[in-house]
N, C-alpha and C positions, 0 to 999 in steps of 0.2 A: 504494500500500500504506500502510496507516494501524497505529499497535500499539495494544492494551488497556493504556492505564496505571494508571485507578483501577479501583475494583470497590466499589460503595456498594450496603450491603442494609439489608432494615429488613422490620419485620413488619405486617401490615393487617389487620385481623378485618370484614369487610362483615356489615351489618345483613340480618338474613333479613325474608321477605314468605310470611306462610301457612306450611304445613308439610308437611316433606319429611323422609322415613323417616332419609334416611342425615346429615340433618343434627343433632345432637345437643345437649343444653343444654351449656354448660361449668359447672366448680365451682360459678361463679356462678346457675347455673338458666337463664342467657339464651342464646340458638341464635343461634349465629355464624357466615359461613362463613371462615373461615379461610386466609389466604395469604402470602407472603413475595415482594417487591420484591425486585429487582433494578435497578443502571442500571451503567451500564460506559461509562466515556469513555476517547475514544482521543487521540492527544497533540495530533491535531491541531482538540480542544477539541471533537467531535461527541460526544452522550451516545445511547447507546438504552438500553430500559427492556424490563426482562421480571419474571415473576411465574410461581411456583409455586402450584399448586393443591391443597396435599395434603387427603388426609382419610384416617383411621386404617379408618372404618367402609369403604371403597371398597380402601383397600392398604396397604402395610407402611409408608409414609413419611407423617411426621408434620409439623407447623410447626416442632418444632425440631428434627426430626433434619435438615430443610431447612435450615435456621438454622446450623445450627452446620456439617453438611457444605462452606456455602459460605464461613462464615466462615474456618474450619479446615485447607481440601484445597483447595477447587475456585477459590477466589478469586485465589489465589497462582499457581497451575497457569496465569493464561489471563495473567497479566501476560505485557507481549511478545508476544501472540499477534495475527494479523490477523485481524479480526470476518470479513473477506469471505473466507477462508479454513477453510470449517466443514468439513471435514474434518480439517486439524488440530485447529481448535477442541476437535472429539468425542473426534480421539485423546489427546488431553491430559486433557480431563475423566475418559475412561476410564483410563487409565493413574492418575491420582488417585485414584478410584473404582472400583477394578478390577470386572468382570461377575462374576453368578450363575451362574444357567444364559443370563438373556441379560442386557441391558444393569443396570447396580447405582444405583438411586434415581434412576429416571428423571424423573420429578418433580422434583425440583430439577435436574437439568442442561437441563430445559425453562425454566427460567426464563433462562440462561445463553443458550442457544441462539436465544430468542425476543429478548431485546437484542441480540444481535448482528445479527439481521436488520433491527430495530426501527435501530439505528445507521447500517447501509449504509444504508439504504433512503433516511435522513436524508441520510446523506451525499453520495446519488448524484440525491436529489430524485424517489424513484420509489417503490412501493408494495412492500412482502414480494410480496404476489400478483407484480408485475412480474421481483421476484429469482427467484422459483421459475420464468416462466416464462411468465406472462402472464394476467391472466383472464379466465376464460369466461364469464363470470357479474357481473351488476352487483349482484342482488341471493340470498336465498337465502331459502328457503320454511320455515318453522320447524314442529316438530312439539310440544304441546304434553302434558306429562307427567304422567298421570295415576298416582297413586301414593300408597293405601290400603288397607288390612286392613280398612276399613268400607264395605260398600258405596255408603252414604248419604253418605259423604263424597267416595267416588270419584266420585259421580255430581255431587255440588256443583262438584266441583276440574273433572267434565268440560266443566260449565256455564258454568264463570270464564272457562274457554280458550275455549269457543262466543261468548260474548260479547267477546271480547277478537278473534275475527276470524281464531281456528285454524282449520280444516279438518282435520287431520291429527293422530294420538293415539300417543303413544307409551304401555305401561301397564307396569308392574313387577307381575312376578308372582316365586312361587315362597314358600318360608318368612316368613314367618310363615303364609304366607296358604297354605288347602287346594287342590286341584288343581279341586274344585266350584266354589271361590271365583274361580280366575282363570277356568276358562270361562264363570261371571256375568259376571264384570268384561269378558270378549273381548266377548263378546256383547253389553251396554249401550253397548260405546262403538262398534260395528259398525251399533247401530239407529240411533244418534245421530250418525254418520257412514259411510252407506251409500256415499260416492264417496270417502271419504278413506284415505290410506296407515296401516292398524294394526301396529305393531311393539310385539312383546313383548321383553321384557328382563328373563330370571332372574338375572342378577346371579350367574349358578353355584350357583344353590342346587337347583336338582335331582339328583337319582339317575341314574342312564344309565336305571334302569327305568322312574323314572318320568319321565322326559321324552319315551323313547319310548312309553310310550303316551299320552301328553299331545300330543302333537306333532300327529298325525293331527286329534285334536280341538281345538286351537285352529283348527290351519287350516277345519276347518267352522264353527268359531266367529266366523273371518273376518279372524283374524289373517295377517299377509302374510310376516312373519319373523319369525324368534326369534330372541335373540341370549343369549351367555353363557350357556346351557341348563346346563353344567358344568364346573367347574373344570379350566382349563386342562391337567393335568398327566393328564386321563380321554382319551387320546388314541385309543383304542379305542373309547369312548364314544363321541365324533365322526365315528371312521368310519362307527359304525352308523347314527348321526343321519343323516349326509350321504346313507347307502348308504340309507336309510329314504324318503329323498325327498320326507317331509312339506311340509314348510317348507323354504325355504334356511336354513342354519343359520350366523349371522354370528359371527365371536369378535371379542372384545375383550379381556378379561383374559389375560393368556400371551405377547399380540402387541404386542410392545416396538419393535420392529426388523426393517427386513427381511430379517435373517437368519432368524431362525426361523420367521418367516411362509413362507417357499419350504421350508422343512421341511414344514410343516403342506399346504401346498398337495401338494407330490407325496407326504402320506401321505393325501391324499384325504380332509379332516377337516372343510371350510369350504366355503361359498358366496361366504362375503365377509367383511369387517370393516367393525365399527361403529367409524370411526379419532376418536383423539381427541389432538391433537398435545401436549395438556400430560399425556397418562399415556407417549407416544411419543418424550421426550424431545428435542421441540421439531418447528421445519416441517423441518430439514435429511431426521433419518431419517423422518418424516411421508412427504416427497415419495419417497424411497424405496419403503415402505409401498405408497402410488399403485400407483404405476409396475409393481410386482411382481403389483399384481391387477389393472391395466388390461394386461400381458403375457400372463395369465392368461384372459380374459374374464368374471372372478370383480365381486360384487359392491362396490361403494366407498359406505359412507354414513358420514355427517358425526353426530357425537355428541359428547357434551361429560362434563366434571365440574363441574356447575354453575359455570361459570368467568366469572368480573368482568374489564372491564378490558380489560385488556394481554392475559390469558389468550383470552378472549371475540374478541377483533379478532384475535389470530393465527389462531384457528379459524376465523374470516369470511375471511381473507386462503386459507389455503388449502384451503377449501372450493370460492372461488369461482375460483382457480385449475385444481382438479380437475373444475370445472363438474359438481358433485353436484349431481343434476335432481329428488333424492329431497328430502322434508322430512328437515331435521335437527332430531336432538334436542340442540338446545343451550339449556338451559332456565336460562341466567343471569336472562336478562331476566324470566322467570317467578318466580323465588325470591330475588332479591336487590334488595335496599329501598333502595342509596348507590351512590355513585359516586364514584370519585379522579377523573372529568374529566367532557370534555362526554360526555353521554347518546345512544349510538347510535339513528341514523336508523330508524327502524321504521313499518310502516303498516300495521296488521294482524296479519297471520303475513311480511312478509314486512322480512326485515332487510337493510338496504343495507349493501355492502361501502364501509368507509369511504377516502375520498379525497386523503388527507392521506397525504405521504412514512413510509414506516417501518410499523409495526403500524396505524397509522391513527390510534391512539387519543391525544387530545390530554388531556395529565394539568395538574390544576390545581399553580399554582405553590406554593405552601405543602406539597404532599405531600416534598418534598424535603427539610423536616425530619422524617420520620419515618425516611430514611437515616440512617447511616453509614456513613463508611469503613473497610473492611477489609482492603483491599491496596490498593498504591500503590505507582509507579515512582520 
């Protein structure tokens, strides 16, 4: 047993590549994606490293509400705690951060959660993938993200990923863009990937009505799943979705935990979820998540928040733990231009699960002054 004595945070802004709807200029005009560092060392001098991913345009948690929640509450809370003990870990961050309807600012206690694993992992010489359980998977098959209100641009973005060695299209439909507009868009990137996996993603911007009648017609469009069709709290809405039988209909937004995911399950609302362990408040309830749709015979697909880093390699670790055979849409490597360390293995579409103890991810030495300490034993 080892305890968390320090808690060092700090904030990192990653350079964007090309453009992407939900990333935004800041004050300054320039598009950034935005995160907040973690590292947590235990007394007996091992460090792991985690990161938040927030974005305002995607949910409620911002860089500083991250920022200061951990400076504030949650940094204090985990002193004395055993990293390899995540179930305390959660109940202490929650008891700090008390829940909504489910878990409260999950994005930042993923940052928490992913050091800790990132710590053992160091500490025991074995990979997160090995703490959850072991993996199935060496590498993982990337899907790549198409996403424009211009046609001509969509078709560019689909072209970059064809020549980059994609096979496989994820497209963002729904608002701004008309219901004519994404059955172009299903259709363009269906001609230009006749064998590959198409996944739609509204982001919850449709209507119950008009997703039901959408939904028939992407799938002749040649769309394979929808996800996010509507905001989480349209629980009736989903039934009809699911009872409608179109598409499989995946959630992601709403699905924190596996608590209310076996809610949603026995109210018959889902096919599956598009998991993303930094909006899931790290890999602890992540593996949870799993488990509750592989109980299930429901669907499990790997997706992201354009996530850098520490973020990025936790999603590689338990992806390839869950041995998800699907493309993921984890589109860091697609829209992010820097790197805090060395540059993930990639060949193609397909991304190697990295091989180094803890998250994998090996951060350059100099990023350690963008820390500080904010608790301490």
């Amino acid at each position: 047993m080892s305890a968390i004595v320090r808690v060092d945070v700090g904030r990192y802004d990653y350079a964007v590549a090309g453009s992407f709807k939900f990333l935004k200029p800041g004050r300054d005009g320039v598009v950034r994606r935005p995160s907040v560092l973690v590292r947590l060392t235990d007394d007996e001098g091992f460090s792991g490293w985690g990161q938040a991913v927030p974005m305002p345009t995607w949910c409620y948690e911002t860089p500083e509400t991250v920022e200061t929640t951990l400076r504030l509450y949650l940094a204090e809370a985990l002193l004395g705690a055993d990293p390899e003990d995540l179930e305390d870990v959660h109940a202490r961050m929650n008891r700090a951060i008390r829940p909504a309807f489910s878990v409260g600012q999950p994005l930042c206690k993923a940052a928490l959660d992913l050091a800790c694993f990132d710590l053992v992992g160091k500490r025991r010489g074995v990979s997160a993938a090995e703490l959850l359980g072991g993996a199935k998977r060496s590498s993982l098959t990337l899907s790549w993200t198409v996403a424009s209100a211009d046609l001509e641009a969509a078709e560019r973005q689909l072209e970059a990923g064809r020549a980059r060695g994609y096979r496989n299209f994820n497209i963002k439909v729904g608002a701004p863009q008309s219901a004519a507009y994404d059955l172009e868009l299903a259709r363009t990137v269906r001609t230009a990937s006749p064998d590959g996996f198409v996944w739609a993603d509204a982001n919850t911007a449709y209507s119950e009505a008009e997703a039901l009648k959408l939904a028939p017609k992407l799938a002749d469009a040649g769309v394979d799943v929808l996800e996010s069709p509507l905001p989480p709290t349209q629980l009736r809405g989903y039934q009809r979705l699911k009872a409608q039988g179109a598409l499989p209909i995946l959630m992601d937004e709403g699905v924190l935990s596996p608590v209310e995911l076996r809610e949603f399950i026995a109210l018959e609302m889902l096919d599956g979820v598009a998991l993303k362990p930094a909006r899931n408040a790290g890999l602890w309830p992540s593996k949870g998540i799993v488990e509750a749709l592989w109980q299930c015979g429901l669907m499990v697909l790997g997706s992201g928040l354009t996530d850098p880093d520490f973020a990025l390699a936790a999603a590689v670790q338990l992806y390839s733990w869950a041995g998800i055979a699907y493309p993921c849409a984890l589109n860091g490597p697609q829209f992010l231009a820097d790197s805090l360390g060395d540059a993930f293995a990639q060949q193609g579409d397909q991304l190697l699960l990295p091989t180094e103890p803890g998250l994998g991810f090996v951060v350059y030495e100099p990023v350690a002054e963008l820390l500080e300490t904010v608790a301490e034993v």
